[in-house]
TORLUMMI-537406 format. One record per residue (C-alpha): residue in three letters; x, y, z. Coordinates in steps of 0.2 Angstrom, whole numbers, plus 5000, padded with zeros to 4 digits. Last residue first. Layout:
N
ALAXYZ ...
END
This chain:
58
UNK496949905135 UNK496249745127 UNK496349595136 UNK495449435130 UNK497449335131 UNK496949195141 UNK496249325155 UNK497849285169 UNK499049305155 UNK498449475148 UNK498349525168 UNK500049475171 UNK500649565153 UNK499849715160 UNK500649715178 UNK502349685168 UNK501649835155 UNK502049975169 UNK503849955169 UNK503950025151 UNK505449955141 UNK503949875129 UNK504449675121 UNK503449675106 UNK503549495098 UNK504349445082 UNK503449345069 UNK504249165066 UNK504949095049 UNK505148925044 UNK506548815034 UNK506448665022 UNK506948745008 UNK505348734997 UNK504548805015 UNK505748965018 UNK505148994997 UNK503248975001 UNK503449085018 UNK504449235007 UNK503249244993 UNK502149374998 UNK503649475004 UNK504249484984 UNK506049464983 UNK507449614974 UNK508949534972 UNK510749584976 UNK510949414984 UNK511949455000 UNK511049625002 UNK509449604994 UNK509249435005 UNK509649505021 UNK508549645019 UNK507149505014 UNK507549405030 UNK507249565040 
END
């Protein structure tokens, strides 16, 4: 997403291996998204994934 917004205000093409080292030089940082389903069941999955310290594999 920062990349998009980068070739669109900038109109320059950035390598992605790059992106942390550059965020860094400018005193930023970056965080990865989280999957966040719509289905009703993964709440009772989630609870389970937080009752195990995150072991669980579906």
């Amino acid at each position: 997403m920062i990349l998009e917004v980068i070739m669109k205000e900038f109109k320059v093409i950035f390598n992605p291996g790059y992106l942390c080292e550059m965020l860094k030089k400018t005193g930023l940082s970056y965080q990865r998204a989280e999957f966040v389903s719509d289905r009703p069941d993964d709440v009772k999955h989630q609870k389970k994934k937080e009752r195990t310290g995150g072991g669980y594999m579906a």
